[in-house]
C-alpha positions in Angstrom: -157.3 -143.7 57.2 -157.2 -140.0 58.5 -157.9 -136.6 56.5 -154.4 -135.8 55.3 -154.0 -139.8 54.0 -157.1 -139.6 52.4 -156.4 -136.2 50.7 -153.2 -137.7 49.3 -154.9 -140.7 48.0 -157.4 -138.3 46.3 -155.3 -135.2 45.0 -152.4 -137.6 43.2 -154.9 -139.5 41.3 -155.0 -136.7 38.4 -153.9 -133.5 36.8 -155.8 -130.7 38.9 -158.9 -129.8 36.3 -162.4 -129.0 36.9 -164.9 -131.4 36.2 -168.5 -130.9 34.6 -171.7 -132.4 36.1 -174.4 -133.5 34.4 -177.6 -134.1 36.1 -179.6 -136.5 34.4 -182.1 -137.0 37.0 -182.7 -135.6 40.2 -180.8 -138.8 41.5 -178.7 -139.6 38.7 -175.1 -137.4 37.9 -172.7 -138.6 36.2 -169.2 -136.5 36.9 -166.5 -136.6 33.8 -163.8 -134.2 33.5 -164.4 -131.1 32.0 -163.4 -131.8 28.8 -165.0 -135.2 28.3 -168.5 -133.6 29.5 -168.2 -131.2 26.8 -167.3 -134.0 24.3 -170.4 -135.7 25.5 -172.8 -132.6 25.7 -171.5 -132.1 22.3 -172.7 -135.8 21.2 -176.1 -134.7 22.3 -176.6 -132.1 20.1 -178.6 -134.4 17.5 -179.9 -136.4 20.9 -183.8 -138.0 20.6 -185.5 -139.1 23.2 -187.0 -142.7 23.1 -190.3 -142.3 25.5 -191.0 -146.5 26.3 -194.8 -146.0 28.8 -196.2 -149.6 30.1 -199.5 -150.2 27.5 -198.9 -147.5 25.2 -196.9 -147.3 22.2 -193.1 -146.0 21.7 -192.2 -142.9 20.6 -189.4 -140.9 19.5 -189.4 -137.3 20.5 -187.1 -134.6 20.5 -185.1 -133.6 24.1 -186.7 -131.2 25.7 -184.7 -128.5 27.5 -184.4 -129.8 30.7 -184.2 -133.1 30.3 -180.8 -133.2 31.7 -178.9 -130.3 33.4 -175.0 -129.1 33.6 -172.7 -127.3 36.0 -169.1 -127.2 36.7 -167.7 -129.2 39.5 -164.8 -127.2 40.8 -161.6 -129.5 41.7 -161.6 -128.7 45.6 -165.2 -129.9 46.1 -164.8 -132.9 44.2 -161.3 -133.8 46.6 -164.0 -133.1 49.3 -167.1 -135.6 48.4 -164.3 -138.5 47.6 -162.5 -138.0 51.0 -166.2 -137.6 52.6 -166.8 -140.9 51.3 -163.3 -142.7 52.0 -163.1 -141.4 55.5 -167.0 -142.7 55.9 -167.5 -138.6 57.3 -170.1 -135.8 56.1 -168.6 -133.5 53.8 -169.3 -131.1 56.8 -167.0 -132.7 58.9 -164.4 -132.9 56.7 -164.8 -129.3 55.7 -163.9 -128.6 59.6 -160.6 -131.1 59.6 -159.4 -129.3 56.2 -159.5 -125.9 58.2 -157.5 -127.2 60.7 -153.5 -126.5 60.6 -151.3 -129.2 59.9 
């Protein structure tokens, strides 16, 4: 699979929106579309945290403000990280080949 086969794949799969990240852990980011990650932000808003610590009891706590984190994820750099990962390239190098005239 090349660039522009892989960019096809990716850009027909669905209607051009932005898509919201939220960062859970350091490690851990789940990517919805935009609308959904508000819909789910929004079922937070009453969120508790269950804290579960080996030989000590359970508690329930309030979320504290940064125990998870959001940002917007624009369209174009999401097409980039899933042809990064079909085409097995860094998303540097496919940066380069989308610069390149057809």
């Amino acid at each position: 699979m090349d660039y522009k086969e892989a960019l096809k794949t990716v850009s027909t799969q669905k209607a051009r929106e932005n898509f919201m990240l939220i960062e859970f852990q350091w490690d851990k980011k789940i990517v919805l579309p935009y609308k959904d990650g508000l819909a789910l932000v929004g079922c937070l808003a009453n969120a508790e945290l269950l804290n579960e610590q080996y030989s000590k009891p359970k508690t329930i706590t309030g979320i504290e403000r940064d125990s998870f984190k959001t940002t917007i994820l624009s369209r174009d750099e999401y097409e980039l990280i899933k042809i990064s990962h079909l085409l097995g390239l860094t998303l540097e190098e496919v940066q380069e080949q989308a610069k390149q005239p057809s």
